[in-house]
C-alpha positions as CSV (number, residue, x, y, z in Angstrom):
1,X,16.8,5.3,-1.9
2,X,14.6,8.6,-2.6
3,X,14.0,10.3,0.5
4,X,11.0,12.4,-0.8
5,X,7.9,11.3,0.4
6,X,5.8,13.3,-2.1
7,X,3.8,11.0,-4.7
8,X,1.7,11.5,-7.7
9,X,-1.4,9.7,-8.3
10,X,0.4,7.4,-10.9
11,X,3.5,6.5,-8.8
12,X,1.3,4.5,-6.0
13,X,2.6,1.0,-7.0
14,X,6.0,2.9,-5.9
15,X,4.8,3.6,-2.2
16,X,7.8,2.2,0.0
17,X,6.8,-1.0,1.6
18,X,6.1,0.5,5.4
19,X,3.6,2.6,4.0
20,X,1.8,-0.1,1.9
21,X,2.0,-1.9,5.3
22,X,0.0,1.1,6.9
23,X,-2.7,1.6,4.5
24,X,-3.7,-2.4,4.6
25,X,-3.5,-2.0,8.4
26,X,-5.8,0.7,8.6
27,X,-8.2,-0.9,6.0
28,X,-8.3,-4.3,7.3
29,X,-9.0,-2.1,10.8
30,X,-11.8,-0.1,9.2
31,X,-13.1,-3.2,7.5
32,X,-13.7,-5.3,10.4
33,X,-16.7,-7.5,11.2
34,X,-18.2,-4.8,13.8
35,X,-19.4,-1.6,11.6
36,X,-17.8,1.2,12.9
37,X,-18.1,4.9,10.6
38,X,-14.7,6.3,11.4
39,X,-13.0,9.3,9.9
40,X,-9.2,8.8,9.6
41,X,-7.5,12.6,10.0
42,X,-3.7,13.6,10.6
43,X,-0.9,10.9,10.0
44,X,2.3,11.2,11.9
45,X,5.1,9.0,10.9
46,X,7.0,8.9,14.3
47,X,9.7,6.6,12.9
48,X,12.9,7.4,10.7
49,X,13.8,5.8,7.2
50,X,15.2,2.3,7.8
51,X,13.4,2.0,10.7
52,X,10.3,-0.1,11.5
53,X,7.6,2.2,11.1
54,X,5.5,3.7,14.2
55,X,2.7,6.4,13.2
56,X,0.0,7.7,14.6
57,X,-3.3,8.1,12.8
58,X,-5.8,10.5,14.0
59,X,-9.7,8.9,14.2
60,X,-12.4,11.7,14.0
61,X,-16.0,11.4,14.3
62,X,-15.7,8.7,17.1
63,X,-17.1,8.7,20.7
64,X,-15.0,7.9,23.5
65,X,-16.9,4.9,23.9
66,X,-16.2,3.8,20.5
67,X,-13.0,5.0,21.0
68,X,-12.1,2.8,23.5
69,X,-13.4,-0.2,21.5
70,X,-11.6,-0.1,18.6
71,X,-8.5,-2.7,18.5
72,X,-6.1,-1.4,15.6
73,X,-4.3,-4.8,14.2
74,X,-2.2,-6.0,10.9
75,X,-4.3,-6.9,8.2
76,X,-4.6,-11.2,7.9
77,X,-2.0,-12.6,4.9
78,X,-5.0,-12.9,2.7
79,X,-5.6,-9.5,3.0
80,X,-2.1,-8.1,2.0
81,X,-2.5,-10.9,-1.1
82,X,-5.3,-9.3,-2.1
83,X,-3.8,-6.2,-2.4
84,X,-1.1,-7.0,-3.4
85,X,1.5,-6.2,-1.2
C-alpha cells in the first residue's frame, strides 16, 4: 500500500477509505439541519496507517458559543451511499 499521501485532482476516487470516511463526516457535520457558516482550517491526522483514524480539524470563523454547540458525528448510511463510499 502507497504510503504517500499526496493526490492529484484526478486520483480522488483513489483516496484511502479513512479519508473518504473524514470528508463525509465533516460534510454530513457542516450540512446539518441547524445553519451554521463554518470555515474548516488545518487537518491533523493524529493516527498512523492501519490504524483507525483520529484527526483533528481546525473550525475558523466560529464564536465560542457556536463553538460549543457544534456536535461533530458520522454521516447517516444514506449519506455515505450517496457519495459513494
Amino acid at each position: 500500500m502507497p504510503t504517500n499521501m499526496h493526490y492529484s485532482s484526478t486520483q480522488s476516487n483513489k483516496l484511502p477509505f479513512g479519508l473518504k470516511k473524514l470528508s463525509a463526516a465533516v460534510l454530513s457535520a457542516l450540512l446539518c439541519s441547524g445553519a451554521y457558516a463554518v470555515g474548516m482550517g488545518k487537518l491533523t491526522v493524529l493516527s498512523s496507517l492501519g490504524q483507525p483514524l483520529r484527526a483533528e480539524i481546525e473550525l475558523t470563523s466560529v464564536s465560542k458559543d457556536e463553538a460549543s454547540s457544534i456536535i461533530p458525528r458520522l454521516a447517516s448510511s444514506e449519506a455515505y451511499r450517496q457519495a459513494n463510499i
